[in-house]
Every structure is written in structure tokens, then in C-alpha cells.
NULORO-634419 format. One record per residue (C-alpha): chain; residue in one letter; z, y, x. Coordinates in Angstrom, 2 decimals, padded with zeros to 5 digits. Each point is the difference from the previous one (the first is absolute). Example, Ala and Ser with C-alpha at 12.3 -4.5 7.8 and 13.67 -1.06 7.14 Angstrom:
<sites>
['A' 'A' [007.80 -004.50 012.30]]
['A' 'S' [-000.66 003.44 001.37]]
</sites>
This chain:
<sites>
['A' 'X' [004.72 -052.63 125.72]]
['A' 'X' [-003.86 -001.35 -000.10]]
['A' 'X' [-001.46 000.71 -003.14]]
['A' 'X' [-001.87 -002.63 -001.31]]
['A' 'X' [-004.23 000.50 000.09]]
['A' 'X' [-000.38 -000.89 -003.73]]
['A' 'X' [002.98 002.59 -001.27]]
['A' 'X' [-002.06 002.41 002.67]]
['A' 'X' [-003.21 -000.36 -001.70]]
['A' 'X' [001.20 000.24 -003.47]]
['A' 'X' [001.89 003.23 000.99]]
['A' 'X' [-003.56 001.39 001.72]]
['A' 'X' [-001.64 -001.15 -003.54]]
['A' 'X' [002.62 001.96 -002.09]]
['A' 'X' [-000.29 003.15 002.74]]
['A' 'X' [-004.01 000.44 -001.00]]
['A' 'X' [000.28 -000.17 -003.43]]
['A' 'X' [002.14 002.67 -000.04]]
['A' 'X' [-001.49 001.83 001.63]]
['A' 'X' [-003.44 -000.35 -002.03]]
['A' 'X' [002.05 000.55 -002.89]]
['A' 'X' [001.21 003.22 001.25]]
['A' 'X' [-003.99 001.65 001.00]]
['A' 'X' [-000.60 -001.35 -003.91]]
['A' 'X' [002.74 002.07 -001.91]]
['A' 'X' [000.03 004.10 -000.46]]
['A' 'X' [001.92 001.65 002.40]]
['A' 'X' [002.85 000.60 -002.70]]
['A' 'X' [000.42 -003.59 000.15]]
['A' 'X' [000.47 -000.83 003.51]]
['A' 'X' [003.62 000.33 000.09]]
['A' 'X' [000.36 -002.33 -002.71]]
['A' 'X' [002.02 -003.11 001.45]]
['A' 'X' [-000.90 -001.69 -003.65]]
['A' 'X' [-003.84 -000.26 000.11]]
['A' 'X' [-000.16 -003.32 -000.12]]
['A' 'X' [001.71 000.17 -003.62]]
['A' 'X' [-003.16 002.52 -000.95]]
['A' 'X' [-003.57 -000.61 -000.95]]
['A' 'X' [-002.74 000.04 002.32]]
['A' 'X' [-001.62 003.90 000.10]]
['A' 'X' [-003.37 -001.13 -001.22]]
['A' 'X' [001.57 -001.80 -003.33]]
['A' 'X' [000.52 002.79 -002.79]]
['A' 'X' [003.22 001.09 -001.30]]
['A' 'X' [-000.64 000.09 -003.53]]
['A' 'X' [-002.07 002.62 -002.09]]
['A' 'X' [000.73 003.47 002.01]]
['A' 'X' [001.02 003.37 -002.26]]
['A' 'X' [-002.59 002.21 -002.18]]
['A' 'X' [001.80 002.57 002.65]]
['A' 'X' [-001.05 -002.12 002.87]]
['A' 'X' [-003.28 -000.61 -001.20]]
['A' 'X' [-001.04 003.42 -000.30]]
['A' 'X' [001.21 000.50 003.88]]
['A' 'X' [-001.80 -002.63 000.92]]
['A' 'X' [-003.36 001.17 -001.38]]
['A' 'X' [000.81 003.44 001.13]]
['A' 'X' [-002.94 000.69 002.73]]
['A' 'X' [001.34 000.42 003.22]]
['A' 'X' [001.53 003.62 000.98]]
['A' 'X' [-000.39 001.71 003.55]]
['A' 'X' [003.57 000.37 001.42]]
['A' 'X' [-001.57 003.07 002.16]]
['A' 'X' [000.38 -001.22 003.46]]
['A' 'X' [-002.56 -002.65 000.40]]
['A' 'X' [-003.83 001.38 -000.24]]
['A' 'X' [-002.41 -002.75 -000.71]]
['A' 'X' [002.30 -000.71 -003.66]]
['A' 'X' [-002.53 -000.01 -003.01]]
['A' 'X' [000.66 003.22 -002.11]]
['A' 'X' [000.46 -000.64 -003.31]]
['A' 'X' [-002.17 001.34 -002.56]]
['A' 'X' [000.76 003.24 -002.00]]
['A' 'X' [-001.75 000.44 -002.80]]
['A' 'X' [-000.71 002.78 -002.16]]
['A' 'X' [002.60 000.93 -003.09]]
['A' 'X' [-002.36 -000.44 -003.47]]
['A' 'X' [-001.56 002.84 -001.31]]
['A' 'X' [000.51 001.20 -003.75]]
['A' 'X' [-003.33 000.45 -001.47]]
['A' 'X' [-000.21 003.64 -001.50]]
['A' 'X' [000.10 000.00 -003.84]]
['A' 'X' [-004.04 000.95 -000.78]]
['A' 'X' [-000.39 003.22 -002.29]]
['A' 'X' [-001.75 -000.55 -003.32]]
['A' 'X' [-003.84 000.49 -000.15]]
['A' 'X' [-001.10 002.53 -001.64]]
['A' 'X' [-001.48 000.10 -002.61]]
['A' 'X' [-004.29 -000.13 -000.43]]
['A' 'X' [-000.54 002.11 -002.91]]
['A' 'X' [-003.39 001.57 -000.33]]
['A' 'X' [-001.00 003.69 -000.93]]
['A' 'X' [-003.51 000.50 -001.73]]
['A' 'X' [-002.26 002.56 -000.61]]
['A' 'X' [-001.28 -000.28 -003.38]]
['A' 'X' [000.02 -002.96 -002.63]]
['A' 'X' [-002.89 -001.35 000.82]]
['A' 'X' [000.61 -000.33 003.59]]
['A' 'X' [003.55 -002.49 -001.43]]
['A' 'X' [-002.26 -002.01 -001.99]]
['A' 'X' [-003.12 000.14 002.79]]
['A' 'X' [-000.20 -003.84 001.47]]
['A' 'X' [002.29 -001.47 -002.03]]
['A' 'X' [-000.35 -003.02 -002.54]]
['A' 'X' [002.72 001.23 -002.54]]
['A' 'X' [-000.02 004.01 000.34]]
['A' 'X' [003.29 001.57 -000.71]]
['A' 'X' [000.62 000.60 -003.70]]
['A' 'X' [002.64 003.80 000.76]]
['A' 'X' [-000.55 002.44 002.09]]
['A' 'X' [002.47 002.67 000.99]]
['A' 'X' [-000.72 003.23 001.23]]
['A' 'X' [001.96 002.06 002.61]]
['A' 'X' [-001.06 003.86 -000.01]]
['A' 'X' [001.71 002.29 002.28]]
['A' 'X' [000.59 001.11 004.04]]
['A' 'X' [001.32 -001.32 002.75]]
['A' 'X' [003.32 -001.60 -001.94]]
['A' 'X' [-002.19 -001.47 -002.55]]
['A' 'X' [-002.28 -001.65 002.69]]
['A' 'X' [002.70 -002.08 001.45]]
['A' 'X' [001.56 -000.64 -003.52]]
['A' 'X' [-003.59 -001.60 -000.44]]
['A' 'X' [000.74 -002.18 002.61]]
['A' 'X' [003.73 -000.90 -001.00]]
['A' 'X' [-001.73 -001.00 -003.40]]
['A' 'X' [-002.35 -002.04 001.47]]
['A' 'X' [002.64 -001.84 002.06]]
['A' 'X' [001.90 -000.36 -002.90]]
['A' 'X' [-002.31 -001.78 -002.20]]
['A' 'X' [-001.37 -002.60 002.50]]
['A' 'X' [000.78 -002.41 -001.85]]
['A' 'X' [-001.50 001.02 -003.15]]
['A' 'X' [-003.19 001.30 001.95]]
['A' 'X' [-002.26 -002.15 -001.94]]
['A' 'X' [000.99 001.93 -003.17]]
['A' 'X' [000.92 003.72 001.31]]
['A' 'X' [-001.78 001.62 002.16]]
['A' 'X' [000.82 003.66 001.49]]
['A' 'X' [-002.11 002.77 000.19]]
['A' 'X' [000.69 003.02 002.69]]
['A' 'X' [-001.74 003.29 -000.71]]
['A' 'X' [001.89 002.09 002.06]]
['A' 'X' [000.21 003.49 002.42]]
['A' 'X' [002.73 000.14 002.44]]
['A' 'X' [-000.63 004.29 -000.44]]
['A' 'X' [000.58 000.50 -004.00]]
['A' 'X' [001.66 000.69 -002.67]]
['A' 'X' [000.31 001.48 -003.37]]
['A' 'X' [-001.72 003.27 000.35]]
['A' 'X' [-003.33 000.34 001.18]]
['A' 'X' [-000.35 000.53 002.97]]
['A' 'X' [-000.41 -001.47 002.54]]
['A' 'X' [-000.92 -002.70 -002.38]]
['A' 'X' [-001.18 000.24 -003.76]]
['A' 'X' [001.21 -003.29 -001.52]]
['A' 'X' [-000.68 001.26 -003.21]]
['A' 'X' [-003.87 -000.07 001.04]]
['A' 'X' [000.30 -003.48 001.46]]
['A' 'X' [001.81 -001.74 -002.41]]
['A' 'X' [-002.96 -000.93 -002.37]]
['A' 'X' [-002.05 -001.41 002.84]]
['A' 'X' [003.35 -001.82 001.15]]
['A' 'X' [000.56 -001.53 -003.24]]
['A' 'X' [-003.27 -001.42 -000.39]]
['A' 'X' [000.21 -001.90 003.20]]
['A' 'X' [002.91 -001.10 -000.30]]
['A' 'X' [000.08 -001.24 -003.79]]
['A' 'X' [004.02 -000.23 -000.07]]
['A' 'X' [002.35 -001.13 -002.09]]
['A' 'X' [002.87 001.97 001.52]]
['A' 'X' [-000.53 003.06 001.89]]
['A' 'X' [002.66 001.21 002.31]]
['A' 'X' [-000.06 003.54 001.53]]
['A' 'X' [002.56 001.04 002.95]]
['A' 'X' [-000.52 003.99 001.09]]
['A' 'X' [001.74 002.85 000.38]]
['A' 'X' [000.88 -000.21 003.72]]
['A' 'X' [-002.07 002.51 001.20]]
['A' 'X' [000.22 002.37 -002.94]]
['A' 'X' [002.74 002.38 001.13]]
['A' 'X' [-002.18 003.03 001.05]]
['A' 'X' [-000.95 002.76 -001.80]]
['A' 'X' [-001.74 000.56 -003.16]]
['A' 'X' [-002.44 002.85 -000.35]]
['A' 'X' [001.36 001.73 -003.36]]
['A' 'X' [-002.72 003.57 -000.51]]
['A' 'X' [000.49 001.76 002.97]]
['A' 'X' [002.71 -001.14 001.60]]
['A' 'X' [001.04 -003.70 000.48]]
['A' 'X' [003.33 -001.68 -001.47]]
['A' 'X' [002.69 -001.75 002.91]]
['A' 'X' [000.43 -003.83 -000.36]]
['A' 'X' [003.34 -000.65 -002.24]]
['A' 'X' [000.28 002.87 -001.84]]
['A' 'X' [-000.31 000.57 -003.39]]
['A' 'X' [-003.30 001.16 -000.23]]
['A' 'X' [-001.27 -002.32 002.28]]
['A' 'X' [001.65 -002.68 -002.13]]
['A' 'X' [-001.69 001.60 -002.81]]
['A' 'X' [-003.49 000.11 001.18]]
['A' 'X' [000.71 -003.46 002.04]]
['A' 'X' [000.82 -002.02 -003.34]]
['A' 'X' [-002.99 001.39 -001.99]]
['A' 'X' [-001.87 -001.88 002.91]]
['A' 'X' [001.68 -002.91 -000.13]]
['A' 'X' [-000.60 -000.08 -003.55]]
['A' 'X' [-003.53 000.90 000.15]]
['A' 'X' [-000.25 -003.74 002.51]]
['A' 'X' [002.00 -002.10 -002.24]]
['A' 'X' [-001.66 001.20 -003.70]]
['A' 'X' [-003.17 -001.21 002.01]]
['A' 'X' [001.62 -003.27 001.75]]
['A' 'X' [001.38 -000.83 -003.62]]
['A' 'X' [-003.58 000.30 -001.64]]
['A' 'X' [-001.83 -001.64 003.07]]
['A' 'X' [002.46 -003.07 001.04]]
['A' 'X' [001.90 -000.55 -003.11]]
['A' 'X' [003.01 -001.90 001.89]]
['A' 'X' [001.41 002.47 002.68]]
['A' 'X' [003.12 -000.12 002.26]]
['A' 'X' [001.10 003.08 001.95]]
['A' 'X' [002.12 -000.53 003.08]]
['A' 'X' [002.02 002.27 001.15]]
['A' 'X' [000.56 001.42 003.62]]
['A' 'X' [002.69 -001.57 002.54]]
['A' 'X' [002.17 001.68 002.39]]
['A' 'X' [-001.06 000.37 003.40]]
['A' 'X' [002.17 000.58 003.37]]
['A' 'X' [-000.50 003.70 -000.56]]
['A' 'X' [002.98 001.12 -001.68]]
['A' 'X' [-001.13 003.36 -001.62]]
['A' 'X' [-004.03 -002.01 -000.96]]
['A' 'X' [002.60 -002.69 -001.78]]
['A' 'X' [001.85 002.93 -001.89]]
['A' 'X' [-003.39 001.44 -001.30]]
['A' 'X' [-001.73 -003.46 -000.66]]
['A' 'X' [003.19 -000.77 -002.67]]
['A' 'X' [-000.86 003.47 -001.27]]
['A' 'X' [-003.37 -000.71 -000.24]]
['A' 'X' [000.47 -003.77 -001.92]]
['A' 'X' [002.24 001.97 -002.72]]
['A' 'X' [-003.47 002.04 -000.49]]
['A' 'X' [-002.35 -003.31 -000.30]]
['A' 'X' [002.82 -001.83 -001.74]]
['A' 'X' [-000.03 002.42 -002.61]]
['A' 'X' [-003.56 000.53 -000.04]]
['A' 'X' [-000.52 -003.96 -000.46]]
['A' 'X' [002.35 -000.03 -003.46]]
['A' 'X' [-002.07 002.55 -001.20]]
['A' 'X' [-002.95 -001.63 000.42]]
['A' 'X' [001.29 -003.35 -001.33]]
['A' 'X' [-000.43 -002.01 003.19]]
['A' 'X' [002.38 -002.13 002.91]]
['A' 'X' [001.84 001.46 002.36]]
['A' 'X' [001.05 -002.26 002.52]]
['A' 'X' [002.90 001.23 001.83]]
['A' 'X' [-000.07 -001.06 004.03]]
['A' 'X' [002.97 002.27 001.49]]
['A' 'X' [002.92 -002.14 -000.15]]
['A' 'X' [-002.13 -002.66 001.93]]
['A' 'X' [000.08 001.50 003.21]]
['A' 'X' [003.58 001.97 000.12]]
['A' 'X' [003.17 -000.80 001.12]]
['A' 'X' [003.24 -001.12 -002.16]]
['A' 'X' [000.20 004.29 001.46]]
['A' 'X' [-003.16 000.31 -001.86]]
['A' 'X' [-001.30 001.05 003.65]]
['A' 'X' [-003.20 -000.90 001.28]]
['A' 'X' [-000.31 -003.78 001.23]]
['A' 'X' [-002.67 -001.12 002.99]]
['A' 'X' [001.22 -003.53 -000.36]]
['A' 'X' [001.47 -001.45 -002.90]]
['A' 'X' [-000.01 -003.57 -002.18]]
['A' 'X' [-003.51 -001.05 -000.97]]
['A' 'X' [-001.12 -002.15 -002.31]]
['A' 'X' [000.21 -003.28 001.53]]
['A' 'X' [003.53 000.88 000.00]]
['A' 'X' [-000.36 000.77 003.89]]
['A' 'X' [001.22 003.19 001.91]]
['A' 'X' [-003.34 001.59 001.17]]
['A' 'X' [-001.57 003.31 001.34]]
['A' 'X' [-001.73 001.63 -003.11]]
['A' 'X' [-001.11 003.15 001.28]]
['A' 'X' [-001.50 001.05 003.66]]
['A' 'X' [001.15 002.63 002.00]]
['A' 'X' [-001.62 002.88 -001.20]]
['A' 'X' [001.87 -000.65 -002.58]]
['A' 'X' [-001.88 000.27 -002.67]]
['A' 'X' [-002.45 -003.36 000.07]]
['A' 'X' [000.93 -003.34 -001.76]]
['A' 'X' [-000.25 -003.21 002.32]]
['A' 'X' [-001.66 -002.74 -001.07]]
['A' 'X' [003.99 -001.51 -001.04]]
['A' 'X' [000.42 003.91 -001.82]]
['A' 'X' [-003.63 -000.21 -001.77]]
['A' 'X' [001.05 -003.38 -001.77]]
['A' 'X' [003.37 001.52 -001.16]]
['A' 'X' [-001.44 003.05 -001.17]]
['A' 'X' [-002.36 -002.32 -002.67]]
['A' 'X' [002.89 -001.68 -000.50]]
['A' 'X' [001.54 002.77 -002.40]]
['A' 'X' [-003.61 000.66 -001.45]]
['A' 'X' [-000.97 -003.47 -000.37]]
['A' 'X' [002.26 -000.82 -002.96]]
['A' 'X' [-001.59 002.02 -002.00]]
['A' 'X' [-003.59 -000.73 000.63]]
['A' 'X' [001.12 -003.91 -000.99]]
['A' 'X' [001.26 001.69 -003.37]]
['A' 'X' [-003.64 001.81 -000.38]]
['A' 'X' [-002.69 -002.92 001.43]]
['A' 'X' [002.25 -002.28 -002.72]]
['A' 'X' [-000.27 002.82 -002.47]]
['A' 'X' [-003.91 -000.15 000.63]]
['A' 'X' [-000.59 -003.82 000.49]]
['A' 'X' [002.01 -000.71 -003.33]]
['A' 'X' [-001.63 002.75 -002.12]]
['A' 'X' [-003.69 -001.13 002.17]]
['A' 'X' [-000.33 004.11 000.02]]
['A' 'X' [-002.84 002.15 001.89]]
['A' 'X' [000.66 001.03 003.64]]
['A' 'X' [-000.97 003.64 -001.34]]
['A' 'X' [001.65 000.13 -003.49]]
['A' 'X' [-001.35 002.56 -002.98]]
['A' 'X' [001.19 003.42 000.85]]
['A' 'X' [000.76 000.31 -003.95]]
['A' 'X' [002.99 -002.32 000.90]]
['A' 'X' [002.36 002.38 001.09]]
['A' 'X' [002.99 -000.49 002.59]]
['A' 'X' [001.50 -003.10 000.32]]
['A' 'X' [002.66 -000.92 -002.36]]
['A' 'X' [002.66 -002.60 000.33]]
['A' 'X' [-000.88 -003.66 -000.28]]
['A' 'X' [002.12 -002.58 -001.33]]
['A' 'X' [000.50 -001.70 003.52]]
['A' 'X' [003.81 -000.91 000.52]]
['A' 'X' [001.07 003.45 001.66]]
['A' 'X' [-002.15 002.90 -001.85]]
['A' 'X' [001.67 002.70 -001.70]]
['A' 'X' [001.46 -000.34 -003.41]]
['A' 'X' [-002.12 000.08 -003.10]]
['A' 'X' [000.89 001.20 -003.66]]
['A' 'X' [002.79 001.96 -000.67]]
['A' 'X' [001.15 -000.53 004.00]]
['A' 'X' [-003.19 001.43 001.45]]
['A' 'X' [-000.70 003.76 001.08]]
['A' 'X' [-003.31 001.11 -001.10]]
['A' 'X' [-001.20 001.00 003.23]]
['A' 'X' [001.63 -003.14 001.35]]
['A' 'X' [-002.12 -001.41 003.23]]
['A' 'X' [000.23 -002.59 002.58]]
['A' 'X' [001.54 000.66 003.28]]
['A' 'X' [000.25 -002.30 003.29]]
['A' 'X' [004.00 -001.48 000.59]]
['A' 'X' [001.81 002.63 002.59]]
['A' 'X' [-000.41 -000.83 003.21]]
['A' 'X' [003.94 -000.16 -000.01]]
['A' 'X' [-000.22 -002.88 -002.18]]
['A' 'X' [-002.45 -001.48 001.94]]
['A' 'X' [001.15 000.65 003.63]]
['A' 'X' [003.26 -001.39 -001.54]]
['A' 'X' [-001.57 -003.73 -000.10]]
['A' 'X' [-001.54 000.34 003.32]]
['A' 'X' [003.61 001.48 001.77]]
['A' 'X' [002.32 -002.33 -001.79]]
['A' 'X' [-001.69 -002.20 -001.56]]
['A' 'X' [001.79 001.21 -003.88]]
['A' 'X' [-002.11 -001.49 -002.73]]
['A' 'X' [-001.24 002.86 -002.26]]
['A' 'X' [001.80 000.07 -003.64]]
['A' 'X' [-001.56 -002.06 -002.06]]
['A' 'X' [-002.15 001.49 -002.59]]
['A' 'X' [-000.06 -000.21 -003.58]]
['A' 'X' [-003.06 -002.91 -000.81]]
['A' 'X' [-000.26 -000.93 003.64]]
['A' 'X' [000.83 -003.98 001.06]]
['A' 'X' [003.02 001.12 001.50]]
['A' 'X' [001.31 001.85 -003.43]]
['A' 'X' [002.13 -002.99 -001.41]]
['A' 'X' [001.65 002.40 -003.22]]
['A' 'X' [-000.20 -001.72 -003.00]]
['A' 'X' [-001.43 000.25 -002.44]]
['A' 'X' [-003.34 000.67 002.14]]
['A' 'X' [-002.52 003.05 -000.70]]
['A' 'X' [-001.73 -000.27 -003.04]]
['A' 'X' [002.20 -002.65 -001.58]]
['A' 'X' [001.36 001.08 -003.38]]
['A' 'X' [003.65 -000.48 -000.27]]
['A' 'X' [001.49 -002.95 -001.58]]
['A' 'X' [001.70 000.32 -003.45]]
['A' 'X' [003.24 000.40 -000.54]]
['A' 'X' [001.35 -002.98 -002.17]]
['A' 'X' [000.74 -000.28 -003.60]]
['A' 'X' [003.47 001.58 -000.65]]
['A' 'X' [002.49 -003.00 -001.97]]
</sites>
């Protein structure tokens, strides 16, 4: 049979496009005997799958066996920036009044005076940091010796306080001793042993002796007690020795502010780190256990400061000397929302004394409000103080 040359050239045509078709398609469509019914490879096949997408934007991966492959690009997992601590406070310690008021335009119009050792320095400083924000108005004063006390030696505060006084011109004194005043007291010949009873005796006529002059000098005066320390035995004696001052201080008609329960345990043990007053767990004391961090200074005025508020209000209101008349006596109750009971109610030898630190240390812990107090904003009886009662109506 002789083909005929036109069939054999259409046949030869037919051949070579095939074949081009076939070097054109993927290999997974080679074997498909329906190309023809297919579009071309370079025309698209619609709008390919977010999935597909995403694989075809993927950078290309080495497989592992061939060497001059890119590598693709590992970058570094994000790093969490560290949460910053809170600055600390700038509060600023002076010497004297007129070095608070020296170079500046309006001079600060209170002064408050911290007397005392080593506690009372760094209670200085806690004040200060305290009242940075009122530091145009209040301004604190630090006349302190780490190495004193009460009796005196090795320091005679009784000698120093006039000359501290003047300087200072304060409006609110506050005096922190007693930590270095267990050792013995020379009583005739022989000398008396710290904590017992006629130490205490001899001890408290001291004490006395300091505050009768503090209360004649300063007018306004806070006492602060002693707080624990890591020792366990030093803690025992220092709550001996605050029952002393405490009483002492009621005699003598003054504050007491109480600073125990401040840096204890719910065990009522002693506490290196604890809640401060920012409402942050902090270190408060160093490792000797005995020093207050700058975190521990701030909390310690924070059980002291309430009361100086009441008193610098006390003397801004009533516009009263820094050094009152000495012919006015202790202080007695003011009206403020929170003083003692007067009338009938009140003692006679009724005085004011500082919130426990249980109270206090309370708010800080757990954050429980304080009951409210008769004549205070948060007192909602009714009727309020002072209002008389309404009459009863007309019988019919």
C-alpha cells in the first residue's frame, strides 16, 4: 500500500506537535492522552488557594543533598522587654530651715524635725520621699546620731535639743531612740541590768526628763517606737522596751506612733521583705538586719506620717508658733474627725495616740478600708455630728 505524500506530511505535522506539546506540560501530565482537551500551561487556571498561596511564597527550602541551595533565613524569636522597676523617689534631707528655704523663690512655709539615731536618720529620709510632692510646702529637717539614745551618754540630747530647735524652727518634731539604750545604768555604786525593774525605774525618769523638755521646746512631738530586727531575743527586748516609752509618752501627754506590726509576719515574726507602700512586694530591711532600705525607710514614715498631716493641719489652721508657750500644757484633743471624745465621753487625762500599726499594716496587706470614723467623709450615720435631732411630731 503507498501512502499518499500529502496524508504523509500531515501525519509528520501532527507527530511534532505532539511532541512540543509534551516538553511544554509537567511531567504529571505527560501520560495524559487528553491534552489537547486542556489549556495551554502558561494560561492560568483560575485564582489558586489562600493554602496554595502561602506555598508558593514560601522561600525555597534545602532538601539536604544539593550544596549550592540558598539557606533560608532564621531569624531570631522576639524578645519580651523586661517590665522597668519604679524610680525612686528624689526626696531631699536638709540640715536646718534655712538651708530649705536658701535659693528658693517661695521658701517652705512647715518644717518638720526628725531627732534621733540611726532609725530616725533613715525615717528622715522615708519622710522626705514621702512628701515630694508637697516639697514646696514641707520641708524635713534631720538632726540625727546613728550612736544615741535616751540617756546620756554617749549622747546628751537633752543638751542639744535647744540648739536643735532653733535651727530647725519646726512645726512637728519627731524623735525615734531607744535602740541603743539597753546597757546598764549606773544606780550609787553599783549599776542596774537593762529590763529590770530598777532599770525600768531609773530608765523612765530619763525618758521623762527628754520629753518634759521636748514638750516645752517643740510643742508638737511624735515618738516612734522601735521595730523588730532579725535578732530574735533584740526583738523580744525592743517590745519590752516600747511598753516603757509607750507608757512614758501618755504620761507626758504626747503621740506614740506604733511601727511593730509594720514589719512582722501574719506570725508576728520578723519580715526582711514584705508589701510596701506602692502596694509592691519589696526588700525593707538589709542584711544585717537591722537597717531600713530605701523601699523600708518610706514605709516606716508611712505609719508616722498620718499623724504629722493631723499636726501641720492643726498648726496651719490655728496659724500657731513653731515653738508654742510652755504655759500651754500637753496637747489635748482637737476637734478633727478622729480625736478622742469630749464632755461626758472624755477621760481627763485623755491624749492623742498614732492608729496601731495593725490597723495600718492592715490597708497596706489587704487592702481593708479602715472603719469609718465618727465625723469623717466616710461616716454616712444620720443624723451627722453636731446636728440636733429632729422633733418628734405633734401627737393627734
Amino acid at each position: 500500500m503507498r501512502l499518499n505524500p500529502l496524508a504523509l506530511l500531515l501525519l509528520a505535522l501532527l507527530t511534532g506537535m505532539t511532541l512540543a506539546a509534551d516538553s511544554a506540560r509537567p511531567a504529571f501530565a505527560q501520560n495524559d492522552f487528553f491534552f489537547f482537551l486542556r489549556p495551554p500551561a502558561n494560561v492560568p487556571r483560575g485564582n489558586p488557594q489562600p493554602q496554595q498561596r502561602q506555598q508558593q511564597q514560601r522561600p525555597p527550602q534545602n532538601s539536604g543533598w544539593w550544596p549550592f541551595q540558598p539557606q533560608p533565613e532564621v531569624l531570631p524569636p522576639p524578645q519580651q522587654a523586661k517590665p522597668q522597676a519604679p524610680a525612686e523617689p528624689t526626696g531631699v534631707v536638709y540640715g536646718s530651715a534655712d538651708a530649705a528655704s536658701q535659693g528658693k523663690r517661695v521658701p517652705p512655709s512647715q518644717f518638720v524635725l526628725v531627732l534621733g539615731d540611726r532609725m530616725a536618720g533613715q525615717l528622715a529620709q522615708g519622710l522626705a520621699d514621702s512628701y515630694v510632692p508637697e516639697r514646696q510646702r514641707i520641708a524635713i529637717i534631720d538632726n540625727t546620731v546613728d550612736e544615741s539614745g535616751f540617756l546620756p551618754t554617749p549622747v546628751d540630747w537633752l543638751a542639744r535639743l535647744p540648739d536643735a530647735i532653733a535651727v530647725a524652727r519646726p512645726s512637728v518634731t519627731v524623735v525615734a531612740l531607744g535602740a541603743d539604750d539597753l546597757q546598764p545604768i549606773k544606780d550609787g555604786d553599783g549599776q542596774a541590768q537593762p529590763l529590770t525593774e530598777r532599770w525600768s525605774e531609773l530608765y523612765g525618769k530619763r525618758v521623762d526628763e527628754v520629753l518634759s523638755a521636748l514638750r516645752e521646746k517643740a510643742g508638737r512631738v511624735i515618738v516612734v517606737g522601735l521595730a523588730p530586727v532579725a535578732n530574735g531575743q533584740l526583738s523580744d527586748d525592743y517590745a519590752k522596751l516600747n511598753e516603757i516609752l509607750r507608757a512614758r509618752v501618755a504620761r507626758a501627754g504626747l503621740t506614740f506612733a506604733n511601727v511593730w506590726d509594720g514589719f512582722v509576719d501574719e506570725d508576728g515574726k520578723y519580715m526582711a521583705n514584705g508589701p510596701a507602700v506602692d502596694g509592691q512586694r519589696r526588700r525593707l530591711r538589709f542584711n544585717d538586719g537591722v537597717r531600713f532600705t530605701r523601699a523600708g525607710g518610706r514605709k516606716l514614715a508611712f505609719f508616722v506620717q498620718k499623724d504629722i498631716n493631723r499636726m501641720l493641719e492643726e498648726s496651719g489652721g490655728a496659724k500657731a508658733s513653731a515653738t508654742p508657750d510652755a504655759t500651754s500644757g500637753p496637747e489635748r484633743p482637737s476637734a478633727l474627725a478622729g480625736a478622742p471624745a469630749t464632755g461626758r465621753e472624755a477621760r481627763p487625762d485623755a491624749v492623742q495616740v498614732s492608729t496601731s500599726a495593725a490597723s495600718a499594716a492592715k490597708v497596706l496587706k489587704d487592702g481593708v478600708a479602715p472603719p469609718p470614723v465618727r465625723g469623717r467623709a466616710d461616716d454616712f450615720t444620720w443624723p451627722p455630728p453636731g446636728a440636733e435631732p429632729a422633733a418628734a411630731p405633734p401627737a393627734r
